[in-house]
C-alpha positions, 0 to 999 in steps of 0.5 A: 903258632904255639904263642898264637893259640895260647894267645887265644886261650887266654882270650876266650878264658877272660871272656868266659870268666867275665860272662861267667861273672856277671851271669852270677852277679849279684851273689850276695847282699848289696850295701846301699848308702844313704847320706842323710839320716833315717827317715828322711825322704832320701832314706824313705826312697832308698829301703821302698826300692831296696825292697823290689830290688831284693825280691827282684834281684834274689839278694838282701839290699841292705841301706847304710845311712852316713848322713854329713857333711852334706853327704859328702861322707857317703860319696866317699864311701861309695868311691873308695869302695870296690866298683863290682856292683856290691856297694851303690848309693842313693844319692840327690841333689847334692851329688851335682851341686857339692863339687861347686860349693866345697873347696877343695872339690870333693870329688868329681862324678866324671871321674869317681861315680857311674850313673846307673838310674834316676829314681823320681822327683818331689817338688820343693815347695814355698808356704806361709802361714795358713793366715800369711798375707803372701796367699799367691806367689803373685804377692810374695814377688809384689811385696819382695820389690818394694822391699827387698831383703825384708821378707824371711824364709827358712831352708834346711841349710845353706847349699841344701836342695830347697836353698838352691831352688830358692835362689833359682826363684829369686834370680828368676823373679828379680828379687832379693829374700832373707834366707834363714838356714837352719838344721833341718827343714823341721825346726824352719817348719815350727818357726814359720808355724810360731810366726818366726819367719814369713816362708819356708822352703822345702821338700814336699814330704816335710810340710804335706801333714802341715798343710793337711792339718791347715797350718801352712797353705803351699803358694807354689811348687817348683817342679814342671807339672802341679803335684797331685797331692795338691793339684790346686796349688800352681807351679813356679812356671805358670805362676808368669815363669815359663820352663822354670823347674827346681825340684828334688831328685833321686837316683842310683848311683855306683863307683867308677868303672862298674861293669857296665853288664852290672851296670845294665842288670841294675838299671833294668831292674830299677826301670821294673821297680819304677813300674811297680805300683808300690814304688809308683804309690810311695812316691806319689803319697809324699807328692812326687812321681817316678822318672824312668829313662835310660842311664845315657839320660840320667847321666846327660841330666846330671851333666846339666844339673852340675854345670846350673848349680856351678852358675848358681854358687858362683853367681850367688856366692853361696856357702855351705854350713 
């Protein structure tokens, strides 16, 4: 009997202790990875939801950039880092697409992450020269058959985001393109500009001021719906693709085995953040929109998301940089 009732103590202690502790979280500042440099559309997401979530949650939300290594070093960061919730990362794309593209696999989110939100969505784009004979996608596809492998486009980089959704489109399309990789979607953006190469693809943020100051014109974006940023410009799906989709994605992310109390206080929090006019407003200026949703469906997406770019690398042998 004696055995029994410390027995029970010992429970009723680690349950008290454990709400105890999550009642309290979070008690002191949140370090947020970033795997890109600052400034970028990733970094922009990141310090706008930071922001709510400092006034929201009552503690600092401090951003850490770790750009490299196709942010593979800030993946590695987070999962060797203390799963309580005090370091989380900002992460895209690449979080589904990197255990495909890098051998050995760098890690593996079944086992290494806990999904907590997704964030939002930007479209990629395909533009051309404001003069560029490629006025509709129509055109592009059109003069792509006749000759394949002669029309050039330009990305941020092999294994990149807009590399990806661009091959997508290709095996969509039945065509074959020049890719041309480069180091960043600016200096892709300056040659296409300078008449170096025929077509860039990118992120919407990066080539909005271009289109604005009517250097590019955009020939199609990639998401589901048309951006509101430039509603006159068709998607890739009612361009003769249905269901086609390939944009740019955010989400909140921690290492495995977070608490899944804290795991409950994060998401709620972001949810509120998504509702918040600031954060509805910031993504919508770089042409993008908030995705609320519960974390069972961020993680089912991330699943779909891992095993389409698996199909995609393998099929189309990419490499990364």
């Amino acid at each position: 009997m004696r055995r029994m009732i410390q027995i029970a103590v010992l429970v009723f202690a680690t349950i008290f202790l454990s709400n105890a502790n999550a009642q309290e979280y979070p008690n002191k500042p949140i370090k947020v990875l970033v795997g890109y440099a600052p400034g970028g559309a990733v970094d922009l997401v990141a310090r706008t939801l930071g922001q709510i979530l400092s006034s929201s949650l009552g503690q600092p939300f401090v951003v850490e950039n770790k750009p490299g290594a196709g942010t593979n070093i800030a993946v590695k960061q987070l999962i060797d880092s203390p799963p309580d919730g005090y370091t989380l990362m900002v992460a895209a794309n690449a979080l589904a697409a990197n255990m495909s593209l890098y051998k050995p696999q760098p890690f593996d989110i079944d086992k290494d992450i806990t999904p907590i939100a997704m964030i939002g969505r930007v479209p990629v784009v395909i533009a051309a020269p404001a003069d560029s004979k490629y006025q509709r996608l129509a055109d592009l596809i059109k003069a792509a058959k006749v000759n394949p492998d002669y029309i050039t486009y330009g990305t941020p980089g092999n294994g990149a985001t807009p590399h990806m959704a661009m091959k997508f489109f290709e095996q969509a399309a039945g065509i074959s393109l020049k890719h041309v990789p480069y180091k960043g979607g600016s200096p892709a953006i300056t040659d296409v500009i300078g008449g170096q190469l025929d077509l860039v693809a990118v992120n919407m943020l990066e080539v909005a001021p271009q289109v604005k100051s009517g250097k590019l014109k955009i020939i199609a974006v990639m998401s589901a719906k048309r951006s509101p940023l430039f509603p006159e410009v068709p998607t890739v799906a009612e361009s003769g693709f249905p269901g086609f989709e390939a944009s740019v994605w955010y989400s909140l992310i921690a290492p495995a085995k977070t608490p899944a109390s804290i795991v409950k206080t994060l998401h709620a929090h972001v949810e509120k953040a998504l509702q918040s006019k600031e954060m509805v407003e910031r993504l919508g200026s770089v042409g993008g929109e908030v995705s609320p949703g519960t974390t069972a469906q961020f993680t089912t997406y991330l699943n779909s998301e891992r095993k389409r770019y698996e199909k995609l690398v393998r099929e189309a042998n990419i490499q990364p940089d």
